[in-house]
MIVEXTOR-913911 format. One record per residue (C-alpha): residue in one letter; x, y, z. Coordinates in nm, 4 decimals, always signed. Layout:
REM residues N
r type a u X v Y w Z $
...
REM end
This chain:
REM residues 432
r type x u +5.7969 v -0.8670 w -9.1744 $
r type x u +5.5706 v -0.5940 w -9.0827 $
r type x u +5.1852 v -0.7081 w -9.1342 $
r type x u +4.9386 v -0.4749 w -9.3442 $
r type x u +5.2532 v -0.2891 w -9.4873 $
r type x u +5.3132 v -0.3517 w -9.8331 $
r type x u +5.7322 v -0.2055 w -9.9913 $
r type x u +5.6790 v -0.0680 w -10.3800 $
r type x u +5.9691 v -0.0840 w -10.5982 $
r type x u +5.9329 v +0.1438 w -10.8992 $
r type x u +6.1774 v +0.1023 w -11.1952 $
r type x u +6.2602 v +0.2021 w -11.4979 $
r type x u +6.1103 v +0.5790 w -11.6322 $
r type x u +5.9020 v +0.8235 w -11.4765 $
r type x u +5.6057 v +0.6849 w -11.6220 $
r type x u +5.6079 v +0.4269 w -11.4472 $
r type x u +5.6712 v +0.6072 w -11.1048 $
r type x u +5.3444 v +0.7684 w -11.1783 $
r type x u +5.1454 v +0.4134 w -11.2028 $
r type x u +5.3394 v +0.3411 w -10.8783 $
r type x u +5.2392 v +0.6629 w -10.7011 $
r type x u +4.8275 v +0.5653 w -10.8055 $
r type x u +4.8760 v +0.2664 w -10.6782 $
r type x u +5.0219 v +0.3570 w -10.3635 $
r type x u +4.7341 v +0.6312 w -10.2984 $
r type x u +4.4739 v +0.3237 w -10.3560 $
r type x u +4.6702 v +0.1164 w -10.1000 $
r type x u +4.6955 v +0.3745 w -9.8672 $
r type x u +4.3361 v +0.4992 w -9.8876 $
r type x u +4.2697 v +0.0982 w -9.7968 $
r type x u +4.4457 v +0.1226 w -9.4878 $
r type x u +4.7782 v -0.0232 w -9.5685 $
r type x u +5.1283 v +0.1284 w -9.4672 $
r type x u +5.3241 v +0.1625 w -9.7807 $
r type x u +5.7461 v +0.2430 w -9.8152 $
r type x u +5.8367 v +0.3702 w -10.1844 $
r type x u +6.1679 v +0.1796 w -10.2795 $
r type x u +6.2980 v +0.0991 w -9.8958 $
r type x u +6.6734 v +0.0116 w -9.8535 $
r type x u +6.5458 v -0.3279 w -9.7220 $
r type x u +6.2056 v -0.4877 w -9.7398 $
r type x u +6.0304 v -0.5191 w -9.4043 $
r type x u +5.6526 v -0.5240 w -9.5869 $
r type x u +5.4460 v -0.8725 w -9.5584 $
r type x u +5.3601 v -0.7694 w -9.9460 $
r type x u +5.5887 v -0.6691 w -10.2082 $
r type x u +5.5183 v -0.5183 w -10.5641 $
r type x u +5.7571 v -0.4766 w -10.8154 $
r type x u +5.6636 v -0.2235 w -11.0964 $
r type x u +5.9021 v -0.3427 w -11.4074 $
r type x u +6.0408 v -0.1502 w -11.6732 $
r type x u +6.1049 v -0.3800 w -12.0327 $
r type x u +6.2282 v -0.1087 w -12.2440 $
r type x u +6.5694 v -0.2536 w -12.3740 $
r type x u +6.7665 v -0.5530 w -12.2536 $
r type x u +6.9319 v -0.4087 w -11.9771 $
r type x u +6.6200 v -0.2640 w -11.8246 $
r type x u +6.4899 v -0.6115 w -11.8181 $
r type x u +6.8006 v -0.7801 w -11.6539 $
r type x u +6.7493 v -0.5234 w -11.3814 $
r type x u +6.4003 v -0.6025 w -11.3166 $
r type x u +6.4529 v -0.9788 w -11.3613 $
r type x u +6.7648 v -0.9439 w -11.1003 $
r type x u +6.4967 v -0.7916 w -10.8741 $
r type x u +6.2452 v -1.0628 w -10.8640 $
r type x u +6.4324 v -1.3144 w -10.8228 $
r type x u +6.6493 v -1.1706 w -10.5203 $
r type x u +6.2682 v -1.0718 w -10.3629 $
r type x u +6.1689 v -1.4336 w -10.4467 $
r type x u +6.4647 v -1.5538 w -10.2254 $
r type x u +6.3578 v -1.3013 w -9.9252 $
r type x u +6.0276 v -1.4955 w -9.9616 $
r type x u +6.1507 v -1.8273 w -9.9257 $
r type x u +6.3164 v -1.7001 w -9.6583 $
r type x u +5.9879 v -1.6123 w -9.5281 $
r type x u +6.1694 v -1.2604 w -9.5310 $
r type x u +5.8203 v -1.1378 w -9.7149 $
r type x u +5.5016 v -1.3498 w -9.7499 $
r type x u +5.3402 v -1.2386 w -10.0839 $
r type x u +5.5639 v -1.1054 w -10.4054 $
r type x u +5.3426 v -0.9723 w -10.6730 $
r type x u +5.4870 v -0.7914 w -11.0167 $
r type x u +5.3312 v -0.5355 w -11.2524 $
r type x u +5.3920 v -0.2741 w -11.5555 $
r type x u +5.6033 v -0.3239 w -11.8624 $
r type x u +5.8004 v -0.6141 w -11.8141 $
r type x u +5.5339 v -0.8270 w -11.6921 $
r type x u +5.2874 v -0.6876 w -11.9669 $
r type x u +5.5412 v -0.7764 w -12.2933 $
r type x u +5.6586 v -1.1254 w -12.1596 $
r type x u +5.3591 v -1.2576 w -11.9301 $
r type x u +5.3197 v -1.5743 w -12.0183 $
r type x u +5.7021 v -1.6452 w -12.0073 $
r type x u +5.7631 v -1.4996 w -11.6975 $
r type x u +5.4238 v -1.6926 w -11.5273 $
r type x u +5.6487 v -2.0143 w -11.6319 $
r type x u +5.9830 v -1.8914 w -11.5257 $
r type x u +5.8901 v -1.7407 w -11.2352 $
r type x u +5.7055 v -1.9483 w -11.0119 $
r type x u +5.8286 v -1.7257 w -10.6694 $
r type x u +5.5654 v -1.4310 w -10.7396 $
r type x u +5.2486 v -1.4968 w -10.6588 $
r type x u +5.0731 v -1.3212 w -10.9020 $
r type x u +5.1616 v -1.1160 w -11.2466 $
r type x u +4.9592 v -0.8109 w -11.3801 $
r type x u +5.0616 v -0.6096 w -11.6669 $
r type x u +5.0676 v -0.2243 w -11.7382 $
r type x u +4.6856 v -0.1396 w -11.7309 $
r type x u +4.5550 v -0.3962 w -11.4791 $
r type x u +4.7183 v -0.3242 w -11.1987 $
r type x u +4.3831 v -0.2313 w -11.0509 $
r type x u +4.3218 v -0.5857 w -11.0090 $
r type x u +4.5682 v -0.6448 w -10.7571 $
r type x u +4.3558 v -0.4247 w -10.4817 $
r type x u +4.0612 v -0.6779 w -10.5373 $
r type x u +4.3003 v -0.9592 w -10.5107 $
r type x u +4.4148 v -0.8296 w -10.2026 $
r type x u +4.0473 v -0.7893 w -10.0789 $
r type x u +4.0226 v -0.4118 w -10.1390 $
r type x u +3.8098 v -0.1934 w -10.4482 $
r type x u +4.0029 v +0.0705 w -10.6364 $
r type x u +3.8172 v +0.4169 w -10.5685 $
r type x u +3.7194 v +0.5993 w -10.8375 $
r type x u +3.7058 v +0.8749 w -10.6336 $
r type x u +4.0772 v +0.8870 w -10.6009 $
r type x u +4.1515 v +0.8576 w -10.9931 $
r type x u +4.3195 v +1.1691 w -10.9754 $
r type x u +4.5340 v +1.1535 w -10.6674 $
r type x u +4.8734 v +1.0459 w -10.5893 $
r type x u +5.0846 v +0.9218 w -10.3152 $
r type x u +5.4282 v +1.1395 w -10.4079 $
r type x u +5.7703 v +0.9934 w -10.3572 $
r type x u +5.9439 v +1.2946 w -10.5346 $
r type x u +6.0615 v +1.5820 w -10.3417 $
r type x u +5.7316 v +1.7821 w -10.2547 $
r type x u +5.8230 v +2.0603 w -10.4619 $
r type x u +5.8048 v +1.8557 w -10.7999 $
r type x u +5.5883 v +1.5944 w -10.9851 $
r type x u +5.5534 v +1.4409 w -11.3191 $
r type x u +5.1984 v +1.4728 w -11.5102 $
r type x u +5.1728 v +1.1383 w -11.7818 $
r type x u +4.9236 v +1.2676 w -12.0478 $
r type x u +4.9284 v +0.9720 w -12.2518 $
r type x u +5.0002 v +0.6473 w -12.2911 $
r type x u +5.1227 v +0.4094 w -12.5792 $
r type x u +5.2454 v +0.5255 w -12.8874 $
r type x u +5.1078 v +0.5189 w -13.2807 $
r type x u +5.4901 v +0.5525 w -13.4491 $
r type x u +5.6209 v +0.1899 w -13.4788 $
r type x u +5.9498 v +0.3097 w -13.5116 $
r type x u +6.1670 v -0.0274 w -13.6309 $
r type x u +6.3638 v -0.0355 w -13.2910 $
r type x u +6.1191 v +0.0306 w -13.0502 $
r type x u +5.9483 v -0.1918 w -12.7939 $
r type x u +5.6854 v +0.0094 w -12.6744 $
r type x u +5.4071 v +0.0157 w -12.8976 $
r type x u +5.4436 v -0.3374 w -12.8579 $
r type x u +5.3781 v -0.2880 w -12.4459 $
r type x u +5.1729 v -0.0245 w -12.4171 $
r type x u +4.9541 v -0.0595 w -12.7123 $
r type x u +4.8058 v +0.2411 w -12.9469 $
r type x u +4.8351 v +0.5944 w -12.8443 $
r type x u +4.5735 v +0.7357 w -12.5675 $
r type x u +4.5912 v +1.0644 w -12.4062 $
r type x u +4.4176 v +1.1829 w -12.1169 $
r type x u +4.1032 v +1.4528 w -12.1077 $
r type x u +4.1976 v +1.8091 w -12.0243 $
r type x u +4.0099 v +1.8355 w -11.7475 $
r type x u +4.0759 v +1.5357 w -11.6043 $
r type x u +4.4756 v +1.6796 w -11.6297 $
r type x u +4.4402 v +1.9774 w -11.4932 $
r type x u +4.2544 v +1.8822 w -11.1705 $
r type x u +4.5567 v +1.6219 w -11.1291 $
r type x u +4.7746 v +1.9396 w -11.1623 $
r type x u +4.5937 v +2.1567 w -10.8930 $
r type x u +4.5959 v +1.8604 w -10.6640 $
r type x u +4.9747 v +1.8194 w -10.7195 $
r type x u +5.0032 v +2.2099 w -10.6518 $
r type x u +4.8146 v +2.1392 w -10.3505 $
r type x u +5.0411 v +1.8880 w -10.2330 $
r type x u +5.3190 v +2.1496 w -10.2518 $
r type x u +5.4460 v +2.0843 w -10.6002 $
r type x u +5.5972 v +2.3834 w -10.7984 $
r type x u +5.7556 v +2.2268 w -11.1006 $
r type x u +5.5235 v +2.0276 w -11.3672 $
r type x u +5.7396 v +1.7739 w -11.5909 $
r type x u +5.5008 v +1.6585 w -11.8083 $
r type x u +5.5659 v +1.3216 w -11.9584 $
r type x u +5.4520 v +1.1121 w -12.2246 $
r type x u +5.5581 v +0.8322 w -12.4649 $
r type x u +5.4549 v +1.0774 w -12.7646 $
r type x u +5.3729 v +1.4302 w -12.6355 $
r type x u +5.3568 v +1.5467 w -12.9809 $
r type x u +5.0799 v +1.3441 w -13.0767 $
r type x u +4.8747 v +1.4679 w -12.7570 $
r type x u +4.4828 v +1.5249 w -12.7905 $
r type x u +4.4609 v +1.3294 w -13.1455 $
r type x u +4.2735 v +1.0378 w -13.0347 $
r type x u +4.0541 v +1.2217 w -12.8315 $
r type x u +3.9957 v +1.6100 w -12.9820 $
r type x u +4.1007 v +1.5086 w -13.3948 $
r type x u +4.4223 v +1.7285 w -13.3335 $
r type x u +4.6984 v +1.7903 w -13.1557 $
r type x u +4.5874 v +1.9827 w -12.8749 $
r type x u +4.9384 v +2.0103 w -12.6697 $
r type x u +4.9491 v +2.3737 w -12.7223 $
r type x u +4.6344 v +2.4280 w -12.5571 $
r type x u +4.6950 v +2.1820 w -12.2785 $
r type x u +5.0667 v +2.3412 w -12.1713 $
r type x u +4.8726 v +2.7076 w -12.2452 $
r type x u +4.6001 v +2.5878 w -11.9392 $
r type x u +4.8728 v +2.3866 w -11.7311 $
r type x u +5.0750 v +2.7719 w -11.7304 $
r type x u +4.7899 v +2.8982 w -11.5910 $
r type x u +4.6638 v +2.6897 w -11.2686 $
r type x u +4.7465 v +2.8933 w -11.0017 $
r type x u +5.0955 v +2.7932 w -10.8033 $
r type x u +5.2734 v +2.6365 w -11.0787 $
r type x u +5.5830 v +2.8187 w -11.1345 $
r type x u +5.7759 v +2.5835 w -11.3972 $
r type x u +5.5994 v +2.3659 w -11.6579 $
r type x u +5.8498 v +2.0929 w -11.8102 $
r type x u +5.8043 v +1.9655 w -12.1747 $
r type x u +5.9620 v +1.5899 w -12.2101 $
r type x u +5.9429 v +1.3423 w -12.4818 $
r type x u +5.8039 v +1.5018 w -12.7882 $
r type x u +5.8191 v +1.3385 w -13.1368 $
r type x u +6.0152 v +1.5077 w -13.4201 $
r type x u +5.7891 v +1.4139 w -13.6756 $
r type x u +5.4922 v +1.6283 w -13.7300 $
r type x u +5.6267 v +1.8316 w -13.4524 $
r type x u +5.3442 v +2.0575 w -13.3205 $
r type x u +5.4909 v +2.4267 w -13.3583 $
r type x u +5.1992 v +2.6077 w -13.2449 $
r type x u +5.3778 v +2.5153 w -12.8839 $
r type x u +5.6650 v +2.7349 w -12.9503 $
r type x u +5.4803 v +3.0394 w -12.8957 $
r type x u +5.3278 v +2.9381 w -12.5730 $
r type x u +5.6360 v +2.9004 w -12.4486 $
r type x u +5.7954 v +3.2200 w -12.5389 $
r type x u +5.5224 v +3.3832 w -12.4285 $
r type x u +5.4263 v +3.2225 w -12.0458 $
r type x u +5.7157 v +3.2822 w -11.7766 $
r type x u +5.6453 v +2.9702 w -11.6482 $
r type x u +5.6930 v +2.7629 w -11.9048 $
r type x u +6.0685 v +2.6367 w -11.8913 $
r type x u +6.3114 v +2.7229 w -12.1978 $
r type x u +6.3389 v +2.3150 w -12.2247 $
r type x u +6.2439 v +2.0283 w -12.4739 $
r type x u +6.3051 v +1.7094 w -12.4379 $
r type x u +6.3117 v +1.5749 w -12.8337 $
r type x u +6.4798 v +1.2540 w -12.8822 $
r type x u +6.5799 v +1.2531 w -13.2210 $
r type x u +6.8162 v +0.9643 w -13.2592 $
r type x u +6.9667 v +1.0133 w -13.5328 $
r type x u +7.0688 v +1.2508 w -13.8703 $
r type x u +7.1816 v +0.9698 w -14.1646 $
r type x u +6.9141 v +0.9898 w -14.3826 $
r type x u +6.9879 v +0.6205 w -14.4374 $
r type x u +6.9797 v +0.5257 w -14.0915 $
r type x u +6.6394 v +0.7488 w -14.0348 $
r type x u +6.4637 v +0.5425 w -14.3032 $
r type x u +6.5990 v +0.2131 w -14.1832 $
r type x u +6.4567 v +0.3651 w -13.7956 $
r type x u +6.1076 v +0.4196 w -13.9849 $
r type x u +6.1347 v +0.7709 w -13.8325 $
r type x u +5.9488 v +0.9421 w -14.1021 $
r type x u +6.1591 v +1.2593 w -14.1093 $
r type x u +6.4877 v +1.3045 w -14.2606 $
r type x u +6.8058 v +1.5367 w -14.2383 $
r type x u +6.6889 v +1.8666 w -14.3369 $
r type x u +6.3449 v +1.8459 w -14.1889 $
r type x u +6.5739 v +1.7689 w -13.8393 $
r type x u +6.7540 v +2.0549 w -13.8900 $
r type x u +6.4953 v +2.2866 w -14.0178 $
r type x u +6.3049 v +2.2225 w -13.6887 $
r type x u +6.5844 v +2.2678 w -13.4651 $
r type x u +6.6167 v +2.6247 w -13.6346 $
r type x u +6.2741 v +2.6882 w -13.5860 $
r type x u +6.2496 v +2.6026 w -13.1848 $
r type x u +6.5847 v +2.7780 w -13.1313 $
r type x u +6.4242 v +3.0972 w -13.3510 $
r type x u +6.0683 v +3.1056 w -13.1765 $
r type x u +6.1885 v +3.0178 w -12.7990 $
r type x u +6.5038 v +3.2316 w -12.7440 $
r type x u +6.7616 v +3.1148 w -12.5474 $
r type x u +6.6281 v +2.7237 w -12.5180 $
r type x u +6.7595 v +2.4758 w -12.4238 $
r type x u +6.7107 v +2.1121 w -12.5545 $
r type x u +6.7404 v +1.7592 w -12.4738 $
r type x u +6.7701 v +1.5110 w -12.7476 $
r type x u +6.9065 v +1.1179 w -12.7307 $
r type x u +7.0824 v +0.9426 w -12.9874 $
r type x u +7.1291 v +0.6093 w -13.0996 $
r type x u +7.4649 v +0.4435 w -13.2455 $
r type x u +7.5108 v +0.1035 w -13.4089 $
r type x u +7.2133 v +0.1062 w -13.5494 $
r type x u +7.1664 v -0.1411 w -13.8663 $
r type x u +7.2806 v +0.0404 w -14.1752 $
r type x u +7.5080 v +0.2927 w -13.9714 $
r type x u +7.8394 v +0.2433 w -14.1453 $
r type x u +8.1345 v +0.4567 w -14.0760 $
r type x u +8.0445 v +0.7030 w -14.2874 $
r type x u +7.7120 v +0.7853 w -14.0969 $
r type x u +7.8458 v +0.7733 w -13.7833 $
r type x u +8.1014 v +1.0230 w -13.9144 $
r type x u +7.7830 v +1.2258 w -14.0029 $
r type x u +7.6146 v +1.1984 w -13.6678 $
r type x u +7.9961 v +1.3022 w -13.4695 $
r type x u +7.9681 v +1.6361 w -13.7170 $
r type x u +7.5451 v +1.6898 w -13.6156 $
r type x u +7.6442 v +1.6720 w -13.2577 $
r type x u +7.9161 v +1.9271 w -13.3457 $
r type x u +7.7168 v +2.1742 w -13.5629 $
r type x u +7.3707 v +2.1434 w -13.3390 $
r type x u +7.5577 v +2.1931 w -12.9751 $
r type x u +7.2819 v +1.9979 w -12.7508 $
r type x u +7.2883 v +2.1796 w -12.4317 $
r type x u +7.1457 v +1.8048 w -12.2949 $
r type x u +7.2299 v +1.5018 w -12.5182 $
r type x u +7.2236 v +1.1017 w -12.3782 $
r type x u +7.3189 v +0.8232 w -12.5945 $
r type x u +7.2483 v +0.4306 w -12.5838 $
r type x u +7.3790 v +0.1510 w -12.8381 $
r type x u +7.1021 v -0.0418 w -13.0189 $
r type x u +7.0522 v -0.3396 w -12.8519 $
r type x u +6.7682 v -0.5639 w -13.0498 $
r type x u +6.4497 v -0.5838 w -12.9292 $
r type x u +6.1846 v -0.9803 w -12.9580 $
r type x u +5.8927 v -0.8561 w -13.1713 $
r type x u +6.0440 v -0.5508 w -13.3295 $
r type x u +6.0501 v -0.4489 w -13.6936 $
r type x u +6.4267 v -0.4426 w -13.6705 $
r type x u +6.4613 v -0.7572 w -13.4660 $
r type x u +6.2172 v -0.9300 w -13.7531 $
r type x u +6.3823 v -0.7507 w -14.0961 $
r type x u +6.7046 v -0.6184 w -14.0124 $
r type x u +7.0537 v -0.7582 w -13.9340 $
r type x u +7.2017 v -0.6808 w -13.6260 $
r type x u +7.5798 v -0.7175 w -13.7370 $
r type x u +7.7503 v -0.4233 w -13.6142 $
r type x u +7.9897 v -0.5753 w -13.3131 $
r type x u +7.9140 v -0.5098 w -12.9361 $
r type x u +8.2865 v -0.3387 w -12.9262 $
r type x u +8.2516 v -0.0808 w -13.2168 $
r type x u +7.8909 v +0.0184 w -13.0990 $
r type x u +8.0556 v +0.0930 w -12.7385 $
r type x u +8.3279 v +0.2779 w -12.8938 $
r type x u +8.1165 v +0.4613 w -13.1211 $
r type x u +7.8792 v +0.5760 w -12.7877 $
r type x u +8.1920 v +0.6526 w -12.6241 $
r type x u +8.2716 v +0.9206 w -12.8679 $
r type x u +7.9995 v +1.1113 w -12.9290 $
r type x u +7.9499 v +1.1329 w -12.5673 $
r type x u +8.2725 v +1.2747 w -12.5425 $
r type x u +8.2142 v +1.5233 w -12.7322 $
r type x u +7.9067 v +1.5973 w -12.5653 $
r type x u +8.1087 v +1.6374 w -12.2599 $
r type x u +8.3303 v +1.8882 w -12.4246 $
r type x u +8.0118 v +2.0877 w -12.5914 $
r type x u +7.8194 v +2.0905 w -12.2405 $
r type x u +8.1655 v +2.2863 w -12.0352 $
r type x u +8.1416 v +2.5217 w -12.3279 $
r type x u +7.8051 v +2.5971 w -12.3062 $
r type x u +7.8435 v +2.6286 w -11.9304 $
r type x u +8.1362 v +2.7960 w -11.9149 $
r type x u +7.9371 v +3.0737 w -12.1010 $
r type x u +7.7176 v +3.0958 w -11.7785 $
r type x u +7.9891 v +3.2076 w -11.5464 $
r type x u +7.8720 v +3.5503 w -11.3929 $
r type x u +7.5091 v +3.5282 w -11.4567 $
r type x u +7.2747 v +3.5215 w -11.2340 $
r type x u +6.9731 v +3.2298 w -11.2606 $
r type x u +6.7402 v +3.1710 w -11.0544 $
r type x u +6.7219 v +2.7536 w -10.9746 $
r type x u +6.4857 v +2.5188 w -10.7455 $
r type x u +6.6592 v +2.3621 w -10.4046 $
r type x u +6.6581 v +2.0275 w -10.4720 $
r type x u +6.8142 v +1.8771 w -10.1547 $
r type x u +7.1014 v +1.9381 w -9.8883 $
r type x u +7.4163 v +1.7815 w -9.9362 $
r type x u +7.6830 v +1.7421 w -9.7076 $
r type x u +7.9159 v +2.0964 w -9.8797 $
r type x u +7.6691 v +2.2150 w -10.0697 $
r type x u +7.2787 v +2.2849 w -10.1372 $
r type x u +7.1601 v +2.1175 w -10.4618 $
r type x u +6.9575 v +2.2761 w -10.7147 $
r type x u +6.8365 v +2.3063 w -11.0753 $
r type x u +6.7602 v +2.5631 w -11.3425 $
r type x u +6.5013 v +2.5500 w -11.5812 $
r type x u +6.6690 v +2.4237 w -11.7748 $
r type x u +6.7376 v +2.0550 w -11.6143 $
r type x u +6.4931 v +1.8274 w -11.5413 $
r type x u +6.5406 v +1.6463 w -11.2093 $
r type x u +6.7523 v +1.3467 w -11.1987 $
r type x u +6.9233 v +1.3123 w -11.5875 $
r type x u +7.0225 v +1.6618 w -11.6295 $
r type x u +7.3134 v +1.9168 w -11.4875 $
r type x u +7.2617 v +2.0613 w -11.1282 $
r type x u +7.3715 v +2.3451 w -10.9700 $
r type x u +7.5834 v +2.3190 w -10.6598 $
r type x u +7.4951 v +2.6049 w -10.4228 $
r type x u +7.7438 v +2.6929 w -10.1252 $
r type x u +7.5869 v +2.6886 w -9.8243 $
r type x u +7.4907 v +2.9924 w -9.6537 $
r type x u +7.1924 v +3.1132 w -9.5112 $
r type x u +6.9037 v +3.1489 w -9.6547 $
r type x u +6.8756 v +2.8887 w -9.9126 $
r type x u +6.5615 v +2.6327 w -9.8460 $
r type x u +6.5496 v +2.3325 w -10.0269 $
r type x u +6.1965 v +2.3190 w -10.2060 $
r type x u +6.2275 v +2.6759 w -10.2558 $
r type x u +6.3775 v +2.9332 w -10.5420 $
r type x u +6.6694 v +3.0932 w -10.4873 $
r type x u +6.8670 v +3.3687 w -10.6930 $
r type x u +7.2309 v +3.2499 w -10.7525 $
r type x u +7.5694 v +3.3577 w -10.9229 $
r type x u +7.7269 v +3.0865 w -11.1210 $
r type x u +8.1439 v +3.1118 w -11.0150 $
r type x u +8.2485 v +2.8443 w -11.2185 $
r type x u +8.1497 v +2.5619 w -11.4640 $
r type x u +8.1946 v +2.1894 w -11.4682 $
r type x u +8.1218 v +1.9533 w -11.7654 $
r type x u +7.7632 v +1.8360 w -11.6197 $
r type x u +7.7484 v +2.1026 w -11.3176 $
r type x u +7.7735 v +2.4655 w -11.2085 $
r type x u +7.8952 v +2.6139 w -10.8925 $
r type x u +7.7194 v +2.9210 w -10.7491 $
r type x u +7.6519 v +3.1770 w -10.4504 $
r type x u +7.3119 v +3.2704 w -10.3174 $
r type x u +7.2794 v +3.6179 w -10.4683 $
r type x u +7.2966 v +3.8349 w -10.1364 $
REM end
């Protein structure tokens, strides 16, 4: 083991990557060395950030510990300490289960762990970030926690009532991220929707992506993870209207049933869902959007999965993911509702409407052939240069593959012709 070096392992969402990257600016600033997710762990310390969304998000971080607590017996590492979500929900269950890690913290006292390790957390720093993405990126978390209690989810439960972050205090995060080379803004949040409520008496994300457009050097703005209900239009224009401000929304809507809605306690129903889809499509020409929906919910009999297969159909998602319901300790479905619909015909039910998807996506593609788009250089592969339009978010969405020529830097734009289209990709020529 290598002393004063200390390995982080980030999982689960981007959120969390953006606790990790604080934490990892604190450590450094303290004079340790520090390796984001390493192949192998050669720190003396090692900190696990935890994700505890759904079940298999916690087998995955629970897999992780204890194959780090075996390094440590090994004497492989000396200290194992574990943070964020996981260790937040379950704490006092894991403390007894998991007597290899020296010390648990949960999602907002992580800051804790520099005094245990003899350092102080600098205030001074609040805004700063050690970076693991590609320079030209970064992800801005306005808020944290979430006021909707919908019946399925955990994370109210984790990260406690919504809480957004000051204005100001964003936007100097954003020009030190554009200082630090990043072009591309994905801003994140449990609720983006309800943005600014807490702390201005409305929703203020119009104003916020409006002032984020304008900080000198960013060039693409990303919108993920807003909230159907009470939807806040007023950011529709701001993205017609600012260049920079990618054709893309992230929306999860989960579902169309009106049945299964009420049973999700998502306080909208079928033709508010579709009336707002009309509306973004009318005032932002030409976006695209990312929703995620949920089968085998309780309640969702054949015939309402029969309705969702026809609103993936009718609404053509240009992005679309899909999970089964798994149920969730603590959880207004885990405490009032049944989960009786089998393992087998949830799978089968996923299965299907992301087949369709599939299908949908190489049509909407396909319609891209012989345009020219201008996309961000992700990385080099081994036949071809890797990029993105703006309308894919890094890692979940569809990528570009670029044939190599000169000319094409990754971190940079470049102008392309799309040649052909896959399902989930598109193949293109640097525009000469």
């Amino acid at each position: 083991m290598k002393k004063n070096k200390i390995d982080i392992i980030s999982l689960g969402c981007s959120k969390n990557l953006v606790d990790s990257e604080h934490l990892m600016r604190q450590f450094q600033a303290a004079g340790y060395q520090i390796e984001h997710n390493p192949s192998h762990v050669t720190g003396e310390i090692v900190v696990v950030n935890t994700c505890g969304f759904i079940r298999d998000a916690q087998a995955e971080s629970i897999d992780t510990i204890l194959q780090l607590g075996e390094a440590k017996r090994r004497g492989k590492i000396r200290k194992l300490l574990v943070m964020g979500c996981l260790a937040e929900r379950f704490m006092a269950d894991l403390i007894q289960e998991l007597p290899e890690v020296d010390k648990f913290y949960g999602k907002f006292n992580w800051k804790e762990m520099l005094a245990d390790l003899g350092s102080a957390y600098d205030d001074t720093l609040s805004n700063e970030r050690y970076l693991t993405t590609p320079r030209h990126y970064a992800y801005l978390k306005i808020s944290e926690g979430c006021n909707r209690f919908c019946a399925f989810c955990a994370i109210p439960l984790i990260t406690g009532r919504h809480k957004s972050v000051p204005i100001d205090t964003l936007l100097a995060e954003v020009a030190y991220l554009v200082a630090k080379g990043a072009k591309e803004i994905n801003v994140i949040a449990q609720d983006l929707s309800s943005y600014g409520l807490d702390i201005y008496g409305k929703m203020m994300l119009p104003e916020l992506v409006e002032r984020i457009a304008h900080v000198p050097g960013v060039e693409w703005v990303r919108l993920h993870y807003a909230y159907p209900t009470q939807f806040p239009y007023e950011v529709l224009p701001v993205m017609a209207r600012n260049a920079n401000v990618c054709k893309y929304l992230d929306i999860a809507l989960q579902h169309i049933s009106d049945r299964v809605l009420t049973n999700m306690r998502r306080r909208i129903g079928k033709q508010e869902t579709m009336e707002l889809l009309r509306r973004i499509r009318a005032e932002v020409p030409g976006i695209h959007i990312r929703t995620t929906l949920m089968v085998g919910f309780p309640g969702e009999g054949e015939e309402e999965f029969a309705e969702l297969k026809d609103f993936v159909r009718e609404a053509r998602f240009e992005r679309m993911g899909g999970f089964a319901y798994s149920e969730e300790e603590g959880t207004f479905a885990a405490k009032n509702l049944s989960d009786d619909i089998p393992e087998e015909v949830k799978q089968e039910r996923l299965r299907q409407i992301m087949e369709l998807q599939e299908e949908i996506s190489l049509e909407i593609n396909e319609q891209k052939v012989g345009q020219n788009l201008r996309v961000i250089v992700d990385r080099e592969d081994d036949d071809y240069f890797v990029g993105r339009t703006e309308w894919d978010s890094p890692e979940v969405d569809n990528e570009v593959l670029i044939e190599k020529t000169e000319g094409v830097i990754v971190g940079e734009f470049c102008d392309v012709i799309i040649k052909e289209a896959l399902p989930f990709e598109l193949i293109a020529q640097k525009v000469v």
